[in-house]
N, C-alpha and C positions, 0 to 999 in steps of 0.2 A: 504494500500500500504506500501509496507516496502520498507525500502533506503539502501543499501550499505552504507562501510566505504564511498566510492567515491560518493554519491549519485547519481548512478543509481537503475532505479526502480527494482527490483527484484521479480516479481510474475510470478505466473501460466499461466496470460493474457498476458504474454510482445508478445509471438507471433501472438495474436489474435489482435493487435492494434499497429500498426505501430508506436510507439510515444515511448519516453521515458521523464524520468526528470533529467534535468542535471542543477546544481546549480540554482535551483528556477524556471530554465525556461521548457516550454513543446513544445520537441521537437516535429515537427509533418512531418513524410516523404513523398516525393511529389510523387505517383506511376506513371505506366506508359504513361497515358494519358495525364498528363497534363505536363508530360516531353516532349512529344509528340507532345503535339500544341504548347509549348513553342517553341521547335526546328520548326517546320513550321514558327512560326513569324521570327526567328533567319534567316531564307532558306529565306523567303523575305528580312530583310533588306539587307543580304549578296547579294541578286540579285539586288536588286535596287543600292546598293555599287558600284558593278562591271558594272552596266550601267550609272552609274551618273560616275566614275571614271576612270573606267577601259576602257571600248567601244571607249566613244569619242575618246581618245588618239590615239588608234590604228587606228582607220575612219582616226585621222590625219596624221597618219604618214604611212598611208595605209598597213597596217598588218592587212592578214585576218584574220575573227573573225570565220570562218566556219572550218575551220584544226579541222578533228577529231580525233589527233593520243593523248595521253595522254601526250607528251610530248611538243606540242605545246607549243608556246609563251603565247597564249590566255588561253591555258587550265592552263599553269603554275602561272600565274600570278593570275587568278579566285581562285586557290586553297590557295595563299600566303595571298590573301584578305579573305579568309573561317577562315584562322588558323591564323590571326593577330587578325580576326575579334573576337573569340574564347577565343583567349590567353588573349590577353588587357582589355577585357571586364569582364572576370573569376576572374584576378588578380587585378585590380584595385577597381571593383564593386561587386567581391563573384559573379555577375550575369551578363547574356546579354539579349537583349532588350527585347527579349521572356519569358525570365524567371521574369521579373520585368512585365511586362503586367498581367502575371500569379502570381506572389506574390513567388516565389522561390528563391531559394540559393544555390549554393555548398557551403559547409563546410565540414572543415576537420575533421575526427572524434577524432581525440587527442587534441581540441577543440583551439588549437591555429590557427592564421591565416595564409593566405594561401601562399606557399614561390614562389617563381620563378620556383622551379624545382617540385612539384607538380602539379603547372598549367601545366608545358611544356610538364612533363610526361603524366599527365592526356589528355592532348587536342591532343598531337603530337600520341605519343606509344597507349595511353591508348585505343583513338577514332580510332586510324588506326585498334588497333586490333577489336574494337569492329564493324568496319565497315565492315570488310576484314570478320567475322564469324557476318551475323545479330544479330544471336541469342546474342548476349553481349548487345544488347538494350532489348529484350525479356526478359531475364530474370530480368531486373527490378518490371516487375508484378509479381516475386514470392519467392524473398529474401525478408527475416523479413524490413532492412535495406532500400530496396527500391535500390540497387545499380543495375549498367552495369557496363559491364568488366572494363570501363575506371575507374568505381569509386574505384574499389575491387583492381583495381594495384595502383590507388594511395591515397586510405584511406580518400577516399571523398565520399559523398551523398549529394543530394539534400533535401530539407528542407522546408517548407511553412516560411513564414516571421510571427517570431510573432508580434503581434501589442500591 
């Protein structure tokens, strides 16, 4: 294996093996599967959030929970708890509860940590677009990187946790 001035690896295999080496450590990227059931677990706790949290309130104050227009009380509020739940968890923990059950991380790829306006961009801009076109979660099974659209705008990927 040969090293750059910057020690990354630099061979013929970098795209046949998802990993790189960056100052001693080996990087190993998380594809799309286990990005996959990570966000499943994420979609549970964010539901169980919004019924431990969100529901009773409105049962109290009797606001329907059934309005199916997108701009609902109920729908807005459920979305505010998605993308706090997102935001806070990303920037304070690199991970949310999905991604720690499964051993993952974002990180930045210019290997400093992560600022306020790359989480925001990433989870707000990044996720709307990759929502709004599926295929920005899709193409994570076929970049070297392992990225979706939200990572490629904001210069993040997912990661296994070394141990």
């Amino acid at each position: 294996m040969d090293l750059t001035h910057d020690g990354i690896q630099d061979d013929n295999r970098a795209h046949e093996y998802p990993t790189r080496t960056v100052n001693d450590a080996q990087l190993r990227y998380a594809g799309f599967w286990m990005r996959f059931w990570a966000y499943v677990v994420d979609l549970i706790v964010i539901g169980s959030l919004n019924r431990i949290l969100i529901y009773p309130v409105f049962r109290a104050l009797d606001i329907p929970l059934t309005e199916s227009s997108m701009f609902s009380l109920v729908s807005i509020s459920t979305a505010v708890v998605f993308y706090v739940y997102f935001v806070l968890m990303t920037k304070f923990f690199g991970q949310t509860l999905g991604k720690m059950v499964f051993g993952i991380k974002v990180v930045s790829l210019n290997e400093k940590p992560l600022t306020w306006m790359t989480v925001l961009f990433r989870e707000f801009i990044g996720r709307y677009i990759s929502k709004l076109f599926f295929i920005g979660y899709i193409i994570v099974a076929f970049l070297p990187k392992k990225q979706g659209i939200h990572d490629l705008l904001s210069d993040t990927t997912v990661t296994h946790i070394q141990k």
